[in-house]
C-alpha positions in Angstrom: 88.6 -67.2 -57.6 88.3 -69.9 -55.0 85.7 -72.2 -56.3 82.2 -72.7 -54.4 80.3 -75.5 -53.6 77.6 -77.0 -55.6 73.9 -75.5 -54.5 71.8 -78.6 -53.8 70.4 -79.2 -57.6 66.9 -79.0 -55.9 67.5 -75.8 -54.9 69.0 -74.9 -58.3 65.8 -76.4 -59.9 63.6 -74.0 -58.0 65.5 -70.9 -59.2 66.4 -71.8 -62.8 66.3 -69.2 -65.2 65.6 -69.2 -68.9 67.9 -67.1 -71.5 66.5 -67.2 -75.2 69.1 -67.7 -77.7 69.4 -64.3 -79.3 70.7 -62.6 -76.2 73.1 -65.5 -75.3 75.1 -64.9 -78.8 75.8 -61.2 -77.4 78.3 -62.4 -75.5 80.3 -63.2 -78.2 83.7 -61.2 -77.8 86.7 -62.8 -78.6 89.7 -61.7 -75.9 93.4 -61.8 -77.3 95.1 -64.7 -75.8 97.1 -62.5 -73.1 93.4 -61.6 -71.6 92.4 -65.1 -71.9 95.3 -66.9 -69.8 94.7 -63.1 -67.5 91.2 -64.5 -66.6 92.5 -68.5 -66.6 95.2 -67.3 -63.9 92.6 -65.6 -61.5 91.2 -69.0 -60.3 92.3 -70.8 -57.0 93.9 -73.8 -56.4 90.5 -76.5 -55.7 91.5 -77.6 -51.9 94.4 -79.0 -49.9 95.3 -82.8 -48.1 97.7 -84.4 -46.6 99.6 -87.7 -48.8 101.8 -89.9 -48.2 105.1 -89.6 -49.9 104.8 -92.6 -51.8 101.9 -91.4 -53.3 103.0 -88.3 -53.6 104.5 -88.4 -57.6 103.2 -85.6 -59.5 101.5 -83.7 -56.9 102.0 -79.9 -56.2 103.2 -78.6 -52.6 100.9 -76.7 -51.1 103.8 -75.1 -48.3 107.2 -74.2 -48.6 109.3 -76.8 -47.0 112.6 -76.5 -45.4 114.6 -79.3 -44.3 114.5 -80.1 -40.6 117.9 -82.3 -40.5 121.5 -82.4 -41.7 121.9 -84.5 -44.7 124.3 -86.0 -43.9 124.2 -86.2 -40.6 127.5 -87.3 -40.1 130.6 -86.8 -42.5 130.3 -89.6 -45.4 133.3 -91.1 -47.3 132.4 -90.3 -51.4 134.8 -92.9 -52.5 136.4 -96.6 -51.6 139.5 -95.8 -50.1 141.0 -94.9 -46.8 139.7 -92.3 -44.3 143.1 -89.9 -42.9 144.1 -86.9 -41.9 145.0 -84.6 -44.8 147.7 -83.4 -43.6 148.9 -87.0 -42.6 149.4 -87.4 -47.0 150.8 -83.9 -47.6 153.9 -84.3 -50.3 153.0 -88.1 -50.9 153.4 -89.2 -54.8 154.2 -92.3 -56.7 157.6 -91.9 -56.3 158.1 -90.4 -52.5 154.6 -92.2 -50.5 153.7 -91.6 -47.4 152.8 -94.6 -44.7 150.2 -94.6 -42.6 149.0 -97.7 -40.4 146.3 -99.3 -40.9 144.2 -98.9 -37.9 140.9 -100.6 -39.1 138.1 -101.1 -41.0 135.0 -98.6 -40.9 132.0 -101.2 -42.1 129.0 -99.5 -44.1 126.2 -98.7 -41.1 128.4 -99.2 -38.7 129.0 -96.0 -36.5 132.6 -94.6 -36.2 133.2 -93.9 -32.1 137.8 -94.8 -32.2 138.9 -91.3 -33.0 141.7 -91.4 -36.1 145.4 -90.8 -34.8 148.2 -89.1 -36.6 149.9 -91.4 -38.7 146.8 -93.6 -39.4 144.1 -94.8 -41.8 141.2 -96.5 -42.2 139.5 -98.8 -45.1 136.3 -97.5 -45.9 133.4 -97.8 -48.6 131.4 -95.0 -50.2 128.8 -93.9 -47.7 130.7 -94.9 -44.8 131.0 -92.9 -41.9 134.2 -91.3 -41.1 136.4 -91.8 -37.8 136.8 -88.6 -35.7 139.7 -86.5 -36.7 139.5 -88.1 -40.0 138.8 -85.1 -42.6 139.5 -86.8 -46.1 139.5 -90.1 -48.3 142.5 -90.8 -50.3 141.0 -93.1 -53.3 142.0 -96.9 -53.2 143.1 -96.0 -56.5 146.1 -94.0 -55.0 146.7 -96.7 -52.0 148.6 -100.0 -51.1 148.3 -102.0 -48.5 151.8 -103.7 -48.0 151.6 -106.5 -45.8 152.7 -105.4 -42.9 149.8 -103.7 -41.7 150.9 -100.3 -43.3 149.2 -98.3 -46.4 151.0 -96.9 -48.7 149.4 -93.7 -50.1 150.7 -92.5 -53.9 149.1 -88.9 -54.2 148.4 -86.1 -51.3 144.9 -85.4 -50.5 143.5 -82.3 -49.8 141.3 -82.0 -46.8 137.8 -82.6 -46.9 138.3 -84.4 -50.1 136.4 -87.0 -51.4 134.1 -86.4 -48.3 130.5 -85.5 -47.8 131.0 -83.2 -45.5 127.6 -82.8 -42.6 125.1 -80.4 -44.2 126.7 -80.4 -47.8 123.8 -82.0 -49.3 121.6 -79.5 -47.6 121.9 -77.9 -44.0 119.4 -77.8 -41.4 117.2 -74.8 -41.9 118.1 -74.1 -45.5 114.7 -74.1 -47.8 114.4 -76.6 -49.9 111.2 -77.0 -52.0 108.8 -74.4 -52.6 104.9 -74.2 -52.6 103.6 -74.3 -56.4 106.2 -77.3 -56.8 105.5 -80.5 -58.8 106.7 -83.3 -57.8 108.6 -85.4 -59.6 110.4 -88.8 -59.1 113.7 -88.1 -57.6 111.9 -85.4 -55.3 110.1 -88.1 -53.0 113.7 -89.4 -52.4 114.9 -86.3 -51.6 111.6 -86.3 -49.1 112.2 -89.1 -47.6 116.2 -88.9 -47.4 115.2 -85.9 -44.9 112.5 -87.9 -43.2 109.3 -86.8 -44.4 106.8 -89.6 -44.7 103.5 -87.3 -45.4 103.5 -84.4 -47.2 100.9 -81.5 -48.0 99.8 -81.0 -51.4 96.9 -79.6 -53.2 94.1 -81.6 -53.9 93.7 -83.1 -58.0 91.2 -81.4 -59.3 88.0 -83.6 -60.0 87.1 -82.9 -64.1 84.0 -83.6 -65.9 83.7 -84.1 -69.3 81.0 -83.6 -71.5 80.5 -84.3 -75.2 77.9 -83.0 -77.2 76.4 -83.4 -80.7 73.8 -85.8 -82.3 76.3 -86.5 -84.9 78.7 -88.1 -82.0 78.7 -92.2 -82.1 80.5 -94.9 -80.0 83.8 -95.8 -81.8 82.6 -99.5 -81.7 79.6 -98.4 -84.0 80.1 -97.7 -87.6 78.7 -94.5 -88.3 76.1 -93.7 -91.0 76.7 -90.8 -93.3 76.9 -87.3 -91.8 78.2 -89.0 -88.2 81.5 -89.4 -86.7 83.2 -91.6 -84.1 83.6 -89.6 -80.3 87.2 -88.6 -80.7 88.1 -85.7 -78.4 86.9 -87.3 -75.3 89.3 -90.2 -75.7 92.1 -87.9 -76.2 91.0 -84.8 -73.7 90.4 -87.3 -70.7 93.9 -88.3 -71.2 95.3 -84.8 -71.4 93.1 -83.9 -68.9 94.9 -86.8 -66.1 98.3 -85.8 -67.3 97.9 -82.4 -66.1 96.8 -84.0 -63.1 92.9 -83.7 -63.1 90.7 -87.1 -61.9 88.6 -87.4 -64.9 84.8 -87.8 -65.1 83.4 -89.1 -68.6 79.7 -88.4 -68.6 79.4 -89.5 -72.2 78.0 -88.1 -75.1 74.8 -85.3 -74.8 72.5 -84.8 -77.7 71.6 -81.5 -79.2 69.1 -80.5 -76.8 68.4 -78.2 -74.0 67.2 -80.3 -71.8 69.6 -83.1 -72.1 72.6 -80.8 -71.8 71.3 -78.8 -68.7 70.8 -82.0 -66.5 74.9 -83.3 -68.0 75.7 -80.3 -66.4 73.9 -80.0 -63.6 75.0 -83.4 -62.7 78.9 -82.2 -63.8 78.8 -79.1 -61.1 77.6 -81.0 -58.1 80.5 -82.8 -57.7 83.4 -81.7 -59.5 85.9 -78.9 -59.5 85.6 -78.5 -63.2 83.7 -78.9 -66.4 84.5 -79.2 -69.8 82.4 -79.4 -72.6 83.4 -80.6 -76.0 81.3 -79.7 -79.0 79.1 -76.3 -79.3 80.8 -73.7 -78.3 80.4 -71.3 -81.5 77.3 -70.0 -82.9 75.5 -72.3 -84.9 71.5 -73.0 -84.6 72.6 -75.9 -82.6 75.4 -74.9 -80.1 73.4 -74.4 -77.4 76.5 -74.8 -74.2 76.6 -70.7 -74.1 72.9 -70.7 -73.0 72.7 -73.7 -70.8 75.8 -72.4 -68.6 73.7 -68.8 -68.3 70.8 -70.6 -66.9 72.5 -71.8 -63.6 72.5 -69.7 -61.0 75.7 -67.6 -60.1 77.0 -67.4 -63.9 79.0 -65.3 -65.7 80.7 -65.9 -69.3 84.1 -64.7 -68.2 84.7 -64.6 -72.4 83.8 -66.3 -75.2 85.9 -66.4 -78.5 89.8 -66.0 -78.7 91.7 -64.4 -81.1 93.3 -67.8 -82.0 93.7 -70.3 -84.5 92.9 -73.1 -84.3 89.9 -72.8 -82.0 88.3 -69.4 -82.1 85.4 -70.0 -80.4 86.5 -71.0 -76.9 84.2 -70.6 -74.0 85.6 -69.9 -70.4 82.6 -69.8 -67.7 81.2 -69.8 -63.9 78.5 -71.9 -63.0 77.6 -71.9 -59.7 81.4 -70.5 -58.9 82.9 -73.5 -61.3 85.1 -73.0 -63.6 83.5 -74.5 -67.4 85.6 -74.2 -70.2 83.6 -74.8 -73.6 85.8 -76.7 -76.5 85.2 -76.3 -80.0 83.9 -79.8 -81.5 86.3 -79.9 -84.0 89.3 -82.3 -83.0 92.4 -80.2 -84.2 90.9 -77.2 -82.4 89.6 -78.7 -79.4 93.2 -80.5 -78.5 95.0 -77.5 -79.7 93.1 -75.3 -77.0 93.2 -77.7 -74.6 96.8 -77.8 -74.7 97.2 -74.1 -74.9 94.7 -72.8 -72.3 92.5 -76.0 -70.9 95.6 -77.9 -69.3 97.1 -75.0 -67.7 93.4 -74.3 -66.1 93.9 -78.0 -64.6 97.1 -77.2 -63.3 96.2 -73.7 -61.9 93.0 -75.2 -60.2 95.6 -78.2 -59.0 98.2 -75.7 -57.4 100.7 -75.1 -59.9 101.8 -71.4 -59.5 100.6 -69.2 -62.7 103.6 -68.6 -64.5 104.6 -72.1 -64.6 101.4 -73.5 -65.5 101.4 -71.5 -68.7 104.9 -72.7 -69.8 105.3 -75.3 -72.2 106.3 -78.4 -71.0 109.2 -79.2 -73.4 110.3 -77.3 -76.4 113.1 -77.5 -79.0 114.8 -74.7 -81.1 114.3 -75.2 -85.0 114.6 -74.2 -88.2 111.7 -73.6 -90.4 111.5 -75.2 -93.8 109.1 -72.9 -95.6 107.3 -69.6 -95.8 103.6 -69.6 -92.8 100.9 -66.8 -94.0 99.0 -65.4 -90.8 96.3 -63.7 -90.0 97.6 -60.2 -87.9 95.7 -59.8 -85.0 95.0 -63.4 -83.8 97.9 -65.9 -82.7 98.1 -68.6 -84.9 99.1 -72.6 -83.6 100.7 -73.8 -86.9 101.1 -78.1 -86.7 104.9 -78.9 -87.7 106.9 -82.1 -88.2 110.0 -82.3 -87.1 113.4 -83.8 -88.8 117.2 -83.6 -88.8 118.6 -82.2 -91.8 122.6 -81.8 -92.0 123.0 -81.7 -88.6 120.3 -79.2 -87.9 116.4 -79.7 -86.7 113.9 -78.4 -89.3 110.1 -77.7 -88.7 108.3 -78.4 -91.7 104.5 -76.8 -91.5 101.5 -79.6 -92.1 98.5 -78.1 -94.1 95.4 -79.8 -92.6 92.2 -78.2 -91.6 90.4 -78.4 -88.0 88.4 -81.3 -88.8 91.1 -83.4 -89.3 92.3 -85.7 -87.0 95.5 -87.2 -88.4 97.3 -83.9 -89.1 97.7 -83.7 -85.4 98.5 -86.8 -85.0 101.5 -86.6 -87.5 102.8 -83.2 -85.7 105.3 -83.4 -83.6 104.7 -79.4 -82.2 103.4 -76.7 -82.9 104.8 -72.9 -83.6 103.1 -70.0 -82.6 103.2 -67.3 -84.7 102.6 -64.2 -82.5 99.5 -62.0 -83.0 101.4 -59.0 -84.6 103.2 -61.0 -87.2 102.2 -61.8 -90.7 103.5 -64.9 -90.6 107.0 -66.2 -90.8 109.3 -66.8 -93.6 111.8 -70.1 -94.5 114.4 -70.8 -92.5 113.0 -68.6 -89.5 114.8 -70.2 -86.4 111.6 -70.9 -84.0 110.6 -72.8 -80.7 108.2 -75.5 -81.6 106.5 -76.8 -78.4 106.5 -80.6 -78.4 103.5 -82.3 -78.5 
């Protein structure tokens, strides 16, 4: 769903509603991770501009793009050596050559007008341009230049050898990147090697980020018993740029309705996106569910996954933008955001669906001991990874959600599927690399 603009929050004053509590928490319904990334996958892209290439790393097309020139444009020698005519070398070999004259030298950038006779050859450099007539390179490797203004040439050479033929790279006409693509670094050459300067791409989504809880302190302040240093906003800003999001910090939000409405208020008129770390379940205090239901135009798409870590997982409208409620407690708030928060970002950023949900890098390995699961809820289970005898083993880390360190000594995590019981030892799995 294409996301709306703000409602002037004057407006949205005027028409605010109240929701008590005790009918908010009947919206607690956990979906199965299939329906979760099925509703994730129905928002739009946020917008479209125009970038230069240069600034174009990372970015996702937002049209098809097929290439408007030959590249090359004009048939390029692939190796030092001498431009000929195939046929010219046919038979030569170390012990029977065949001589050709030297008729020149092709310099690089320079264009090649003196069309090549029968009988003749020219030096040339990789990426110079061959002579008309010309149709092959015969490596300097396999040449000798004699003295008297002849080359000798040691091996045959087929034609079109060791040339890059007008077109090969790609023809004019032929598609060559398609909408939904990110770019990386050796695409913008590839851009500008065809002549593209500017480029259409979706717009980055713009991110808020909210952190609630009165227990949530500075890191520069030492906390008194009972409160704890603001660690998922560190780490879910960053997450949140590398899936290409421009990221909003509007600090820490105490425990109270009042405080959280105008964080959010604030959050929705300018940005494509909200997330909110800390009360998403069902506590006395996690008041996010109730807040979001008193803007106009809201809908609690779900709330609660059948995951683990991070089973109570909010995904909202308000005012037609997306809000994606974390859970508070670090494991289960990165773990979700890695799962189903960063493909949001990349969805709402242009990246086609099925893409967005795949993992960006994953490694085959074997597991090194028995994992107990829960059936009907896919589990996340934190591994380290190691080579042992040649072969790379996933050994589970035992940590609850509250920790911080566990997932910071995991290299991946395994999923264990929703129907399975667990896994046993030495269970060949993909562990997606954190």
């Amino acid at each position: 769903m294409a996301a709306e603009r703000a409602v002037p929050p004057a407006e949205r004053r005027s028409r605010r509603p109240t929701l008590e509590p005790a009918a908010v928490k009947t919206f607690f319904r956990v979906v199965t991770t299939d329906e979760a990334r099925q509703r994730l996958a129905e928002f739009d892209p946020v917008g479209v501009e125009t970038v230069r290439v240069a600034a174009a790393l990372g970015r996702v097309l937002a049209d098809d793009l097929v290439a408007a020139v030959d590249l090359p444009h004009f048939h390029r020698a692939n190796m030092d050596g001498y431009a000929v005519r195939a046929q010219d070398t046919f038979g030569a070999s170390g012990s029977i050559p065949a001589y050709l004259r030297l008729a020149g030298i092709v310099e690089m950038g320079e264009t090649a007008t003196r069309p090549l006779r029968k009988g003749e050859a020219v030096r040339i450099a990789t990426g110079g341009m061959l002579p008309p007539h010309a149709d092959a390179v015969v490596m300097i490797e396999y040449a000798d230049e004699v003295g008297d203004g002849t080359v000798e040439v040691h091996r045959s050479a087929a034609p079109w050898e060791h040339v890059l033929r007008i077109g090969e790279d790609i023809a004019r006409g032929q598609p060559m990147f398609a909408r939904g693509r990110r770019l990386r670094a050796r695409d913008l050459g590839a851009l500008t090697g065809i002549g593209l300067t500017r480029v259409k791409v979706f717009r980055r989504p713009r991110a808020a980020l909210i952190s609630t809880g009165d227990e949530i302190v500075p890191p520069d302040v030492d906390p008194r018993p009972g409160q704890v240093r603001n660690i998922n906003a560190y780490s879910l800003a960053a997450m949140a740029a590398e899936a290409g999001a421009v990221v909003t910090d509007l600090g820490v939000v105490r425990d109270r309705r009042a405080d959280l409405r105008r964080a959010l208020e604030r959050a929705l008129a300018k940005h494509d996106v909200v997330l909110i770390s800390g009360g998403s379940s069902v506590g006395a205090k996690d008041i996010t569910l109730e807040i979001i239901g008193s803007f106009a135009r809201s809908e609690i798409v779900f709330h609660g996954i059948s995951v683990a870590p991070g089973k109570p997982t909010i995904l909202a409208r308000a005012l037609g933008t997306p809000v994606l409620g974390l859970p508070g407690h670090p494991q289960s708030a990165l773990v979700i955001f890695d799962v189903f928060g960063a493909p949001l970002l990349r969805i709402l950023g242009g990246e086609e669906r099925a893409a967005a949900f795949a993992p960006r890098r994953t490694v085959r390995a074997r597991l090194a001991q028995n994992v107990a699961s829960q059936p009907g809820r896919e589990d996340y289970v934190r591994v380290s990874l190691a080579e042992t005898a040649g072969q790379c083993v996933a050994t589970p880390l035992a940590g609850k959600s509250g920790a911080v360190f566990n997932l910071v000594r995991a290299d991946g995590l395994v999923c264990i599927p929703a129907s399975a019981e667990g896994l046993d030892a030495g269970a060949s799995v993909e562990v997606i690399l954190l």
